[in-house]
Every structure is written in structure tokens, then in C-alpha cells.
RODO-2510 file (C-alpha; in nm, 4 decimals, decimal comma):
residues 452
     n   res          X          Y          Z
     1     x     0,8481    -1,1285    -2,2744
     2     x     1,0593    -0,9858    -2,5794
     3     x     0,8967    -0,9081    -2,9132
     4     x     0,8652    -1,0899    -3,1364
     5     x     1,0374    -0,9242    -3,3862
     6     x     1,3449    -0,8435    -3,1651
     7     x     1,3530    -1,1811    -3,1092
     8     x     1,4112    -1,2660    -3,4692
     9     x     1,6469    -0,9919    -3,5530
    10     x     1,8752    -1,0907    -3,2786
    11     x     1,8754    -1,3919    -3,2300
    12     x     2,2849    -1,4347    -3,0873
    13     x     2,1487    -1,1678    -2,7534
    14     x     1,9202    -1,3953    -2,7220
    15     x     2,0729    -1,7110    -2,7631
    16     x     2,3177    -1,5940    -2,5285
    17     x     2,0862    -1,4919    -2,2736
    18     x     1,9248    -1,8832    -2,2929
    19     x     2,2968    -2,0188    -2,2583
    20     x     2,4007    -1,8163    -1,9688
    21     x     2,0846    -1,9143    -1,7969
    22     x     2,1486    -2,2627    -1,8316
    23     x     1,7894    -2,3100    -2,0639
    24     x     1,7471    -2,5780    -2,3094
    25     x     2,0054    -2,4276    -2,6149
    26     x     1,7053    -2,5655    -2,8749
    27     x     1,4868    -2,3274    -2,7182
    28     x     1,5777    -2,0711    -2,9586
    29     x     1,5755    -2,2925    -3,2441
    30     x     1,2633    -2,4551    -3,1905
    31     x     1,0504    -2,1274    -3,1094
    32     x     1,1436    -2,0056    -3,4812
    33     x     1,0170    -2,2913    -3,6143
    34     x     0,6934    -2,2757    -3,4511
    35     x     0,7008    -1,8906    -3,5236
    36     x     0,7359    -2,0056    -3,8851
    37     x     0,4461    -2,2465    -3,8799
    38     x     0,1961    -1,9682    -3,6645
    39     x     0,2638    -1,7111    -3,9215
    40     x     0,2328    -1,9480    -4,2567
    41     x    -0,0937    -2,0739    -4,1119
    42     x    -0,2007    -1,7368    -3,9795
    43     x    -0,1398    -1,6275    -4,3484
    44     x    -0,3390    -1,9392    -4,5046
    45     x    -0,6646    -1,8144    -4,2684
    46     x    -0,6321    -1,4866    -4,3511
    47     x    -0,6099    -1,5449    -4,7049
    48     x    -0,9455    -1,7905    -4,6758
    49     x    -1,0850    -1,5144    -4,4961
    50     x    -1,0432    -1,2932    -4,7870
    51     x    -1,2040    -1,5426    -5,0362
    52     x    -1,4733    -1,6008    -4,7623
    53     x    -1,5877    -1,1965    -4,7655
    54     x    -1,5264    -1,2053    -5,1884
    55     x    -1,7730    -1,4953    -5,2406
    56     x    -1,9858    -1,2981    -4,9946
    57     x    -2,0037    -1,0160    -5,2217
    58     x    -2,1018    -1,2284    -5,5351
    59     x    -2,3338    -1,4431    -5,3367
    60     x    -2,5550    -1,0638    -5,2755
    61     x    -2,6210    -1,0554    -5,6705
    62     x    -2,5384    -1,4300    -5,7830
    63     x    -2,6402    -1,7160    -5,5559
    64     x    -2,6097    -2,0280    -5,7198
    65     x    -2,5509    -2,3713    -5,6442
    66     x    -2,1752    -2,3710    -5,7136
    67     x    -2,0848    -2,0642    -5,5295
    68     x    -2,3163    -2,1697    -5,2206
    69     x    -2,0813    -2,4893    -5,2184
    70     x    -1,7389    -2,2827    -5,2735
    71     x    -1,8639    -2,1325    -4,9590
    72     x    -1,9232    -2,4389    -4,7529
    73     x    -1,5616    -2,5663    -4,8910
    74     x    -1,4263    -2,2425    -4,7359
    75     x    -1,5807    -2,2572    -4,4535
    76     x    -1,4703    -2,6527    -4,3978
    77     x    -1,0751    -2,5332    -4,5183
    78     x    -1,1212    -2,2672    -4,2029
    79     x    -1,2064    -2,4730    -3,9612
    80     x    -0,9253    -2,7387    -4,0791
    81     x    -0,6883    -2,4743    -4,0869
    82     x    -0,7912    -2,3314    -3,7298
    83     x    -0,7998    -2,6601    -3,5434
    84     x    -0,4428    -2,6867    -3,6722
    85     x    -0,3473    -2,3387    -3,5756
    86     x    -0,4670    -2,4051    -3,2174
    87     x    -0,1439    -2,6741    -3,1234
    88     x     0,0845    -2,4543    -3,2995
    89     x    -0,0143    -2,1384    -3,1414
    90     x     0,0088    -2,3139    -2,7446
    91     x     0,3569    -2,4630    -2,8286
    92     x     0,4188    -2,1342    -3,0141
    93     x     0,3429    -1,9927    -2,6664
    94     x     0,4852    -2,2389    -2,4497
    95     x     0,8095    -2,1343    -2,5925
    96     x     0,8030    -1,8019    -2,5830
    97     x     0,7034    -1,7578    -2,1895
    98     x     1,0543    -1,9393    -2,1330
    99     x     1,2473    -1,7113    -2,3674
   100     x     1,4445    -1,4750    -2,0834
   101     x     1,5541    -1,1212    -2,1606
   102     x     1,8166    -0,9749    -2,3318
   103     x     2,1382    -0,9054    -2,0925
   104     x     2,2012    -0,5087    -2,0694
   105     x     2,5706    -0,4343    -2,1970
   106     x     2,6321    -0,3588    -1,7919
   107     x     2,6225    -0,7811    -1,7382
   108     x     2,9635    -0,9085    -1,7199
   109     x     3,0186    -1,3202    -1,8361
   110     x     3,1212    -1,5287    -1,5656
   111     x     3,0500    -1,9282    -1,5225
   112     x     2,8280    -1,8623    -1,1706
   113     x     2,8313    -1,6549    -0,8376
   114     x     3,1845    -1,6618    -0,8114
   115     x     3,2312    -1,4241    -1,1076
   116     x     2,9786    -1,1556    -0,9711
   117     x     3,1361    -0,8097    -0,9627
   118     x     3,1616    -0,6566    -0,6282
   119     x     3,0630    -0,2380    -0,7355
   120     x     3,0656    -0,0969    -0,3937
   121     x     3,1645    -0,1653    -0,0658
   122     x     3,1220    -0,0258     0,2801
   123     x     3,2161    -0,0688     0,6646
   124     x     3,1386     0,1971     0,9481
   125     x     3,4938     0,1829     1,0229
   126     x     3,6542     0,2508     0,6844
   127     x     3,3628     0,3662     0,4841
   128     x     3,3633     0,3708     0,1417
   129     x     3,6606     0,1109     0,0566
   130     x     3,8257     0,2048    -0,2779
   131     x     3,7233     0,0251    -0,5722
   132     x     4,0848    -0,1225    -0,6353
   133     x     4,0212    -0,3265    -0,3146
   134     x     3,7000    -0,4710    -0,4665
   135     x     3,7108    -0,6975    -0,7112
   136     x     3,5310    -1,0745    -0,7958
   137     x     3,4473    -1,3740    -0,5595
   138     x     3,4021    -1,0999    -0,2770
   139     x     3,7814    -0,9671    -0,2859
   140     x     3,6135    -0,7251     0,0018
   141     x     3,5644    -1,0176     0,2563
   142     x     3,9058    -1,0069     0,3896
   143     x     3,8493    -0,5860     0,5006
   144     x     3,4987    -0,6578     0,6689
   145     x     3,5606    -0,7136     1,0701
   146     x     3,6111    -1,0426     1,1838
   147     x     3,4236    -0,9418     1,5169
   148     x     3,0713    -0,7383     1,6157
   149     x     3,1970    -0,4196     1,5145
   150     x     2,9400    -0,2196     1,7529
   151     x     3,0753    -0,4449     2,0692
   152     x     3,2679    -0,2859     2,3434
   153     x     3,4936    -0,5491     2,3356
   154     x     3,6219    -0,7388     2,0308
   155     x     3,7526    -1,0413     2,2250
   156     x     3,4666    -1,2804     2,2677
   157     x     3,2930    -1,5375     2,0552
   158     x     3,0557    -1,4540     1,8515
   159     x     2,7315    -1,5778     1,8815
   160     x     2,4754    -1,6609     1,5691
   161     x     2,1327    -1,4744     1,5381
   162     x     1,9115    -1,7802     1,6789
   163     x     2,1487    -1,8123     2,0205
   164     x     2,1234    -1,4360     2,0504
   165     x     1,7761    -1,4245     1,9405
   166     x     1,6848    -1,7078     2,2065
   167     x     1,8610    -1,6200     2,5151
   168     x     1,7069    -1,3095     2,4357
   169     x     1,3449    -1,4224     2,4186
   170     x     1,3230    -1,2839     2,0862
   171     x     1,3039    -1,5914     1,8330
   172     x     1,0906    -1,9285     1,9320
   173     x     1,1867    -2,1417     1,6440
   174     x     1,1124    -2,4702     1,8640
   175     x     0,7191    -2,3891     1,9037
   176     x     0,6547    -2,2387     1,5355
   177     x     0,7798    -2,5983     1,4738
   178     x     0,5221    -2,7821     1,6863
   179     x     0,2227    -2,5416     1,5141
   180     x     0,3850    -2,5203     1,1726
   181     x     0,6510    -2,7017     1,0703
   182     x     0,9947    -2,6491     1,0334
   183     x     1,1332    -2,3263     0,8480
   184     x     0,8926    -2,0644     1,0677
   185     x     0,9342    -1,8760     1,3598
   186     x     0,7852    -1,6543     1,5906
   187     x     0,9301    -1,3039     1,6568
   188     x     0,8743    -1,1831     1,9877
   189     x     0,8832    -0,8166     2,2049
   190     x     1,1551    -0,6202     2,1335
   191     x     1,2500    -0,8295     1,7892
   192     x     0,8991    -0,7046     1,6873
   193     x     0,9650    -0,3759     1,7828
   194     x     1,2686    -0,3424     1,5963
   195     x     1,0975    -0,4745     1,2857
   196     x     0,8544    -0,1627     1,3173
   197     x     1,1496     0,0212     1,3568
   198     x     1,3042    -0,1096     1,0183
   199     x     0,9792    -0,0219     0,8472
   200     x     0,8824     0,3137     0,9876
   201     x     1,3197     0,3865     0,9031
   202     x     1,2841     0,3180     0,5323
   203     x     0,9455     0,4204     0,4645
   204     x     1,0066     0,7853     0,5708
   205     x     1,2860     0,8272     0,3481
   206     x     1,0843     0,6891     0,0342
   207     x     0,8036     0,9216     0,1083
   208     x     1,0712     1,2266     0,0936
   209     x     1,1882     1,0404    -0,2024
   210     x     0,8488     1,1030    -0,3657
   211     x     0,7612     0,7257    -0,3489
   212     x     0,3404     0,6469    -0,2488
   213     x     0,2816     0,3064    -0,0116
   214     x     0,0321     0,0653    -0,1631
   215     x    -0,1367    -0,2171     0,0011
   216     x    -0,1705    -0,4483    -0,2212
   217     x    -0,3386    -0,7989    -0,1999
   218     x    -0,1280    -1,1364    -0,1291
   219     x    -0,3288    -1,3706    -0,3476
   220     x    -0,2947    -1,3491    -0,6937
   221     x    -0,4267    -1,5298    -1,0328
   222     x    -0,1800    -1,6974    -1,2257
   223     x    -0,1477    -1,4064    -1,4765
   224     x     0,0035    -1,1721    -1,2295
   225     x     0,2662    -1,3998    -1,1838
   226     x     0,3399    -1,4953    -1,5375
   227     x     0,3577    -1,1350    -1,6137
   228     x     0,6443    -1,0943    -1,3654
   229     x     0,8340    -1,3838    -1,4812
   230     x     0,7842    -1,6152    -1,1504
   231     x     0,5613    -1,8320    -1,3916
   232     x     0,6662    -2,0411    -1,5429
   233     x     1,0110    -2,1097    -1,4027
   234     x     0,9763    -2,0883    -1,0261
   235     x     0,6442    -2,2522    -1,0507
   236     x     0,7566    -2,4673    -0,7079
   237     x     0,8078    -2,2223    -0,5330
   238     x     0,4956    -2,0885    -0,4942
   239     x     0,1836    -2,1867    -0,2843
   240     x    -0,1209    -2,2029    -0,4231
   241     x    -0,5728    -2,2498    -0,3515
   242     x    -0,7379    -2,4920    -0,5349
   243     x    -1,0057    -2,3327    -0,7406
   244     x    -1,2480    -2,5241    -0,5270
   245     x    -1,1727    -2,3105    -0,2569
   246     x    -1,1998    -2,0072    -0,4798
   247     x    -1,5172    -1,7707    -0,5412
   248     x    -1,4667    -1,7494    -0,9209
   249     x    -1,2931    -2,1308    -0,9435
   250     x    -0,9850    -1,9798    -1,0166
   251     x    -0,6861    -2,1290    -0,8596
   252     x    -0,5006    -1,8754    -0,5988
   253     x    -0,1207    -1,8477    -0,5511
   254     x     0,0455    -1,6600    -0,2315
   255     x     0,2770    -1,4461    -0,3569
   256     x     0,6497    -1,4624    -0,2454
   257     x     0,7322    -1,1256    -0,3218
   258     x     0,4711    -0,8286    -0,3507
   259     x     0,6062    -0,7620    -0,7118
   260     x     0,3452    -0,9670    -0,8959
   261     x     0,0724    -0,7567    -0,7025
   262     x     0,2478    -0,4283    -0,7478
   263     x     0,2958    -0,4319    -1,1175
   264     x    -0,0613    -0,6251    -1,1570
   265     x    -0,2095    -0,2746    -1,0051
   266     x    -0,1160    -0,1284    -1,3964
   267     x    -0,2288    -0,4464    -1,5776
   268     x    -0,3989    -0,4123    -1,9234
   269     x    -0,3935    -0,0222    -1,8252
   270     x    -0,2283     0,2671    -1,9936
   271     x    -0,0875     0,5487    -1,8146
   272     x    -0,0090     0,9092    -1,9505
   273     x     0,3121     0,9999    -2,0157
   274     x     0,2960     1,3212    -1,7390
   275     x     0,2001     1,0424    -1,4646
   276     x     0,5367     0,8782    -1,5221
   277     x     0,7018     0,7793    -1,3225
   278     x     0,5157     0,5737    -1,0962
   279     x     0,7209     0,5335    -0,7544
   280     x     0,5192     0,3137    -0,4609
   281     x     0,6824     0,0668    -0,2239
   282     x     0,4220    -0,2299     0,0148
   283     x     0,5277    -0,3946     0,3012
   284     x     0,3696    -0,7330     0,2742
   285     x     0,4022    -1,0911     0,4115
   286     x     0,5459    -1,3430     0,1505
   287     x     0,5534    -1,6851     0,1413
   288     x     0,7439    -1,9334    -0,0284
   289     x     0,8206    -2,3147    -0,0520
   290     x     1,1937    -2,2988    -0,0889
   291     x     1,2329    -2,6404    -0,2502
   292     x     1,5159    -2,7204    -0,4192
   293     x     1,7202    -2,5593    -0,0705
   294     x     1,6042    -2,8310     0,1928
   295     x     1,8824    -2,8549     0,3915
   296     x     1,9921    -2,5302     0,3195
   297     x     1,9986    -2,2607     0,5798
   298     x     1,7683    -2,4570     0,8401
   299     x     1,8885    -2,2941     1,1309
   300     x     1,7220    -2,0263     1,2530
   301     x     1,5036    -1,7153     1,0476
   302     x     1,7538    -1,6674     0,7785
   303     x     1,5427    -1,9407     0,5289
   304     x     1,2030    -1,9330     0,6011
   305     x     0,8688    -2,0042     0,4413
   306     x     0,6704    -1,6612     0,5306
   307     x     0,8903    -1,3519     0,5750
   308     x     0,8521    -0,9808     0,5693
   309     x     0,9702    -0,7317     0,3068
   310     x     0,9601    -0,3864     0,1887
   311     x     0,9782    -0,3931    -0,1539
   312     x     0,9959    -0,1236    -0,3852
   313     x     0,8484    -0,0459    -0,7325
   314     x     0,9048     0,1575    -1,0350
   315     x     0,7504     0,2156    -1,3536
   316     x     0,9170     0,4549    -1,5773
   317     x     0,9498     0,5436    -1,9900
   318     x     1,2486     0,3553    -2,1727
   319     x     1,5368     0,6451    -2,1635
   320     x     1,4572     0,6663    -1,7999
   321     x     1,4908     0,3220    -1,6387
   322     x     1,8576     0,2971    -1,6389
   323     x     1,8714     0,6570    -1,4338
   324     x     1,6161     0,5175    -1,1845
   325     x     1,8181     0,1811    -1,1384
   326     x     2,0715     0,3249    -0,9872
   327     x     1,8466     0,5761    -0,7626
   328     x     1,7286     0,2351    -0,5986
   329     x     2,0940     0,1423    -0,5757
   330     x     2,1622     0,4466    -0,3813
   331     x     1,8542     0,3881    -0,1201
   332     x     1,9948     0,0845    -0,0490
   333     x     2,3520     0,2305     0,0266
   334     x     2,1224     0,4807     0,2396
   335     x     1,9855     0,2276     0,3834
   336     x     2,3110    -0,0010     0,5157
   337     x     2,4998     0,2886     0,6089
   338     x     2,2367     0,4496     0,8082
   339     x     2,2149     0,1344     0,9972
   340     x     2,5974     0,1012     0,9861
   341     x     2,5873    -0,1997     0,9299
   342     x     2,9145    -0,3584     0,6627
   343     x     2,7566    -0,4584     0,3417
   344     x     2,8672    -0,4562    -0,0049
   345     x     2,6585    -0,4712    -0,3579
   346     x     2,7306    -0,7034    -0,6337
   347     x     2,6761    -0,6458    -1,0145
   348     x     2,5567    -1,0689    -1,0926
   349     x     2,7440    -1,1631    -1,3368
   350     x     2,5369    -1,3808    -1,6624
   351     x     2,4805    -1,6792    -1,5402
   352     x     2,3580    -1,5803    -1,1826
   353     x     2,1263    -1,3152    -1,3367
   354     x     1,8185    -1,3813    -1,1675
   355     x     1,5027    -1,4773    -1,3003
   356     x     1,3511    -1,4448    -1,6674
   357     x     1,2895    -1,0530    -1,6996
   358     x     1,6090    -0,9690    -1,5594
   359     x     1,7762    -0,7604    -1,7733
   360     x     2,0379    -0,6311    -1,5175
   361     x     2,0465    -0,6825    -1,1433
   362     x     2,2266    -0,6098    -0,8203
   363     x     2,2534    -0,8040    -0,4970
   364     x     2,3068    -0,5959    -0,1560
   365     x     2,5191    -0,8694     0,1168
   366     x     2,5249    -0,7370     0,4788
   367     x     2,8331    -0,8595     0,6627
   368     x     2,7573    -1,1689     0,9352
   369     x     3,0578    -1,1687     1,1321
   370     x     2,9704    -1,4595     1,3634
   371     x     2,9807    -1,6409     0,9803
   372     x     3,3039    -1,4706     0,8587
   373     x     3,1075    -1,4187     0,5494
   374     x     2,8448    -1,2038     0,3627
   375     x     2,4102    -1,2517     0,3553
   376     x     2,1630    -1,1302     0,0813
   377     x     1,9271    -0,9055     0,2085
   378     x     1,8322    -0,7580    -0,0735
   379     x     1,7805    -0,7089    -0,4575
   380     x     1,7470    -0,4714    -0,7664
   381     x     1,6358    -0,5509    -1,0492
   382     x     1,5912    -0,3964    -1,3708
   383     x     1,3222    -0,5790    -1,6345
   384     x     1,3086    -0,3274    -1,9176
   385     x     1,0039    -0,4162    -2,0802
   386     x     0,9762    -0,8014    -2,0104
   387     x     0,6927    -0,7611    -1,7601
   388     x     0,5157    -0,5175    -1,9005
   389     x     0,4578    -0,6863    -2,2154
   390     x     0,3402    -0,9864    -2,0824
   391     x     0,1028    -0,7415    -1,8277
   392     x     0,0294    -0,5197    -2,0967
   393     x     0,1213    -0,1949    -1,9563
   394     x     0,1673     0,0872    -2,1812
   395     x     0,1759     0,4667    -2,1516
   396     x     0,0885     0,7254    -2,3932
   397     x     0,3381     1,0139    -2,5585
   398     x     0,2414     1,3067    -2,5400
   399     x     0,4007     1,4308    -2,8497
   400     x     0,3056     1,1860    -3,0969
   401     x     0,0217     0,9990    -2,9009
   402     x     0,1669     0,6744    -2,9915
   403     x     0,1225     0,3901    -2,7179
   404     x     0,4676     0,2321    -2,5792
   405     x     0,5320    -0,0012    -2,3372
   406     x     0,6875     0,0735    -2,0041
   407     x     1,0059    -0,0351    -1,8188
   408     x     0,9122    -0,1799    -1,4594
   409     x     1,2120    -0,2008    -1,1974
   410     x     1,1982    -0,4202    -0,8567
   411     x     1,4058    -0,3443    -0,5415
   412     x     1,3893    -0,5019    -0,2221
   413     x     1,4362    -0,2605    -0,0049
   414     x     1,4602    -0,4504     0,3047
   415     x     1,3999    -0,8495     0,3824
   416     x     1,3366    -0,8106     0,7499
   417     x     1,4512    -1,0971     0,8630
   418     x     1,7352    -1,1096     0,7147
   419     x     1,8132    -0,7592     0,8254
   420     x     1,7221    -0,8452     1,2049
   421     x     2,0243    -1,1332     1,1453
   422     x     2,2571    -0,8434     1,0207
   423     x     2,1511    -0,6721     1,3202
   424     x     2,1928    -0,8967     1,6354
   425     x     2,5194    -1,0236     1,4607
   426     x     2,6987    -0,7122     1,4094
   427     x     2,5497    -0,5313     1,7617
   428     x     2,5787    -0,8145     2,0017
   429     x     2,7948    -0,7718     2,3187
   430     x     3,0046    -0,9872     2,4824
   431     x     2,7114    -1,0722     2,7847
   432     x     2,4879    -1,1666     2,4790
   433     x     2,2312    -0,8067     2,4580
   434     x     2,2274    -0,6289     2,1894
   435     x     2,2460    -0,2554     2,0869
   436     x     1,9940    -0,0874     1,8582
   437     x     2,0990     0,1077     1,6158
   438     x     2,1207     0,4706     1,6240
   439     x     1,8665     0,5443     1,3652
   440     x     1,6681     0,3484     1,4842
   441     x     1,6058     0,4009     1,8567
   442     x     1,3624     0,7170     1,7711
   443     x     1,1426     0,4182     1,6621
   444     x     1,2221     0,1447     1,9097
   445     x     1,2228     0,3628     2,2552
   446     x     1,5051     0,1996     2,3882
   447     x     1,8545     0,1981     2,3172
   448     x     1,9791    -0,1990     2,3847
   449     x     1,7974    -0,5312     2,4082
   450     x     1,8689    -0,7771     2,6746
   451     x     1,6102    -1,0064     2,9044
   452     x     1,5950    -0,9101     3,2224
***
């Protein structure tokens, strides 16, 4: 959340940040008033308090009837005042978990997804593609390969993931349907492999990059997800266990992303300054209900309600979160290219900006050439100190010993599905198997996938 006192001394960042996100314009408007209210009646207890502790002095050397009843008025004009403070303060609350954060300067306007930035670019053929070719509304589409650009031949028709993944005996979408529903899947021999693979290829290079794993756990209380932001607004999308099924009787939630988890680890904690920053990544299951896209992306593993994802996690001082931002940014380039694989990364433009803490964030699209068109598989997010206030997460300066909070940043890393997609798209070959990638055969043991 924002402070409270950066909230009212500027208010038009903020009101801008509740327009672009399409919030309720009076949100603003009517927070301030109930700010107004909170701190007049906060004011009117604290100033009965006052008289309370006074007549408590005079009562030690002068207890008479009349005083003895000023006291008992006091106390009545407390409680009055306290069981009206206690509606003010929840709608005073209310409103403020829906008040987003600030855009950084970076954030360009734009109307929706259309007027996202394209920063970077990238095919194995042409590499990095100048920046005068890049432009809004994906301007790099029409350079990315209109065929599998790891084929032998370039004169077939493409196939999508789920035919390749099926006549491959790689993805069973038909019996995760009969034990689970629709929107799961199982992943099968060498499509498991290669998810190993995808793991064991990123998590080496963030362990040179000074980053520690963490295992962290998958249900969570609702705090942890308030304090990221996923409360209250993506509320349905999350699964939950009734309290009743609960040790403590506290109602579960699965987590769709191990960020709530990973920045939970610090909750109510303060770190020292020298143990900044804190670099870790987890590779976790997530789960999600994806309501609001039914009928969206049904076929195959691209939209699914449990998925796999490295995700990575930073927690760094103020002046340093900007720098780190764009070292995630350049894993992810790592990443792509290593895989060589076309991609391209998009600055979102204001009113595609992500959730509530976003401050700033990037989108990395691999290429799908069977769809002539680009996938997310990936994003970076920067949250200043959103989350961390609302997780209370603080660190201590060394030179002053003064107790600030921190700036958390979120990066994908890899969605694995969504990275197996890139994958079988852009290495099919005309008979239907597919090559593994370079980098990643040292993994795999094997150098192409096709059924026997």
C-alpha cells in the first residue's frame, strides 16, 4: 500500500494511477474523507485520553463524588467515541487496500495492450533487431519467422503444441479431463524431461548470479496474499480451504504464483542493511481459477488451472530497485536467447499495468509461429514499496539506524508450460518430432523427440 501521507500530498499520481486502472474515480475522493473522519475521531480519543490520565492524577489526592462521576462520563464519551471509530476505521481500510501504486515516470499512457512499448526484440536469425524496427502494437511481428525456424525445411504446415504434443505422446489433455476437468493436462516422458531440463537450465545460471532457491509452502493465509496485492482484486482467482478443514480454523488459499510465499518468508521481519539484497528464486506448482477467461485459450496447456513456474524474487533498499529491475530483464533475454527461441519484451503501457503494487512492469512474448503471433511467458515486475508495507518488511541503516521499508521485485523467470509451447512450435519438423534445444540436451540426454 502507499502511505498515507504520500497519498495526500499527491493526490493527481494517484488519481491517475486509479484512472488508468480502470478503479472507481471516487475512490480517491472518498478515502480522504474517511481519512478525515479516522484522524478527527482519533484526535477526539486521544484528547479524552488525556483528560482520563489528568482526572487520574487528582483522583490520587482528591476523590470526590463529582470527579468520580467526570470519570465515569469519560469513560462512557470513550467508548461512544470508539464504537464509532470502529466503522470508520474498516471503510477507512477498505479503501485504502484498493488504492494501487504510483506509476514510475518509465510507464508510458496508452488506452490498453495495444499501446504497450515493445523495448527489445530478438530472433536467432537476426538477433538483436534495431530499436527503429520496434515500436507499439508489436511493430516486431512482421520480422519474426512465419515458419519453425529450427526445421530443416520451411515448407510445411505448421502444427500447434497439443497436435505435436499428442502424436508425440507427450500431452493427454483428453484423460486429465475425465479425472479433472477441463483446463489440466498430463505431461508425459520426454515432455517431462524437458521440463527438468528448463529448470536445471535457469537455475544454474541464478546460482552463478548469486541468487539462493527456497522452497516455500503453497498454502497461504489471507495476509500473504493481501500483502502482495492478489487480495483484494483477484480474489476469484484464487482457490481456497475452508477453515473447517484447517488446523488453526483459518481459511487456506493455493497460491497462483509463489510470490505471496516468497515475500511472506520476510513478513513483520527486519533485515540489516549488509544482508541486502536478498536474491532467491522457487520452483513451485500454482494454481489458479482463471475465471473471467472461460473460453479463452481452451485448447491445449497454454491456459490451465495448475502450472509450473520458476519465479524469481528480490528484495533490495530504495536507490537500488530500479538497477536490479533491469538485471531480471537481462536473465530473461539470457534466458530466450539461450534457448533461441524469437521473443520480444514489452514495457505495459498504464492501463495494462498489472496488478495493484505494480509500479512498473515488463512482459517477455516468445514467438508461436504455428499462431503467426506472440505468447506471454513471462513477467517483471517492480512494486517499490507497495508490498512491503502492507507485509511489514523493513531493514535497518546502518548509518543512522533508522528503520525503512524495502522495495520487493517479482520476475517470472520461466512459466513452463508456456515455454514447452514456445518450444515444440518453433523446433517441430516437417514429420511432426521435435528438436531439443542446444542448451538444453546436457539435461535432457537426447537430442530430438519423436515416438517411435
Amino acid at each position: 500500500m502507499l502511505s498515507i501521507d504520500f497519498i495526500r500530498k499527491n493526490k493527481e499520481k494517484v488519481l491517475d494511477s486509479i484512472r488508468n486502472r480502470k478503479l472507481d474515480e471516487n475512490l480517491l475522493d472518498e478515502f480522504l474523507v474517511f481519512d478525515k473522519k479516522r484522524v478527527d475521531l482519533l484526535e477526539k480519543i486521544s484528547n479524552v485520553n488525556q483528560k482520563r490520565n489528568e482526572l487520574a492524577d487528582r483522583l490520587k489526592s482528591n476523590r470526590t463524588d463529582k470527579l468520580i462521576q467526570e470519570g465515569r462520563d469519560l469513560k462512557l464519551e470513550k467508548e461512544a467515541l470508539e464504537k464509532e471509530f470502529e466503522p470508520i476505521e474498516s471503510k477507512y481500510s477498505e479503501l485504502l487496500s484498493w488504492i494501487p501504486n504510483v506509476f514510475d515516470d518509465l510507464v508510458p499512457e496508452g488506452k490498453g495492450e495495444e499501446d504497450n512499448l515493445e523495448i527489445y526484440a530478438w530472433t536467432p536469425e537476426e538477433k538483436v533487431i534495431s530499436k527503429d524496427k520496434l515500436g507499439k502494437d508489436n511493430k516486431s511481428k512482421s520480422l519474426m519467422p512465419k515458419y519453425a525456424i529450427h526445421s530443416k525445411s520451411h515448407n510445411f504446415k505448421l502444427r500447434d503444441h497439443l497436435e505435436l504434443g499428442e502424436m508425440n505422446d507427450l500431452v493427454d489433455v483428453k484423460q486429465s479431463a475425465k479425472v479433472s476437468g477441463s483446463r489440466f493436462t498430463y505431461l508425459k516422458k520426454e515432455a517431462v524431461i524437458l521440463q527438468w531440463a528448463l529448470v536445471s537450465h535457469l537455475s544454474a545460471k541464478l546460482l552463478k548470479e548469486g541468487f539462493y532457491p527456497i522452497n516455500p509452502p503453497l498454502l497461504v493465509k489471507e495476509r500473504s496474499l493481501f500483502g502482495t496485492s492478489h487480495f483484494p482484486q483477484e480474489k476469484d482467482q484464487v482457490y481456497s480451504v475452508e477453515s473447517s478443514k484447517t488446523e488453526d480454523k483459518e481459511k487456506l488459499y493455493l497460491v497462483g504464483s509463489s510470490e505471496p510465499s516468497n515475500f511472506s518468508y520476510f513478513m513483520d521481519r527486519v533485515i540489516l542493511e549488509e544482508e541486502l539484497p536478498q536474491k532467491f528464486f522457487a520452483n513451485t506448482v500454482c494454481f489458479r481459477t482463471e475465471v473471467g477467461s472461460w473460453g479463452k485459450d481452451v485448447r491445449g496447456i497454454k491456459r490451465v488451472h495448475q502450472f509450473d513456474k520458476v519465479e524469481l524474487a528480490i528484495i533490495s533498499k530504495p536507490e537500488d530497485s530500479n538497477e536490479f529491475f533491469y538485471k531480471l530483464i537481462d536473465i530473461n533475454k539470457w534466458f530466450w536467447e539461450t534457448l533461441e527461441i524469437p521473443f520480444h519484451i514489452i514495457l505495459k503501457c498504464k492501463a495494462d499495468a498489472g496488478y495493484l503494487a505494480s509500479s512498473v512492469q515488463m512482459d517477455i512474448e516468445a514467438w508461436v509461429p504455428s499462431q503467426g503471433n506472440f505468447m506471454e511467458v513471462g513477467t517483471c515486475t517492480n512494486a517499490t514499496d507497495y508490498q512491503s508495507r502492507r507485509l511489514n518488511i523493513k531493514y535497518k541503516d546502518t548509518s543512522d539506524g533508522s528503520l525503512n521499508f524495502v522495495h520487493t521485485l517479482n520476475d517470472t523467470g520461466v512459466a513452463i508450460g508456456r515455454a514447452l509451447i514456445a518450444i515444440l512450435d518453433n523446433y517441430q519438423q516437417e514429420d511432426g518430432s521435435i528438436l531439443v534445444p542446444k542448451e538444453l540436451r546436457k539435461y535432457t540426454g537426447f537430442d530430438i523427440i519423436k515416438k517411435n
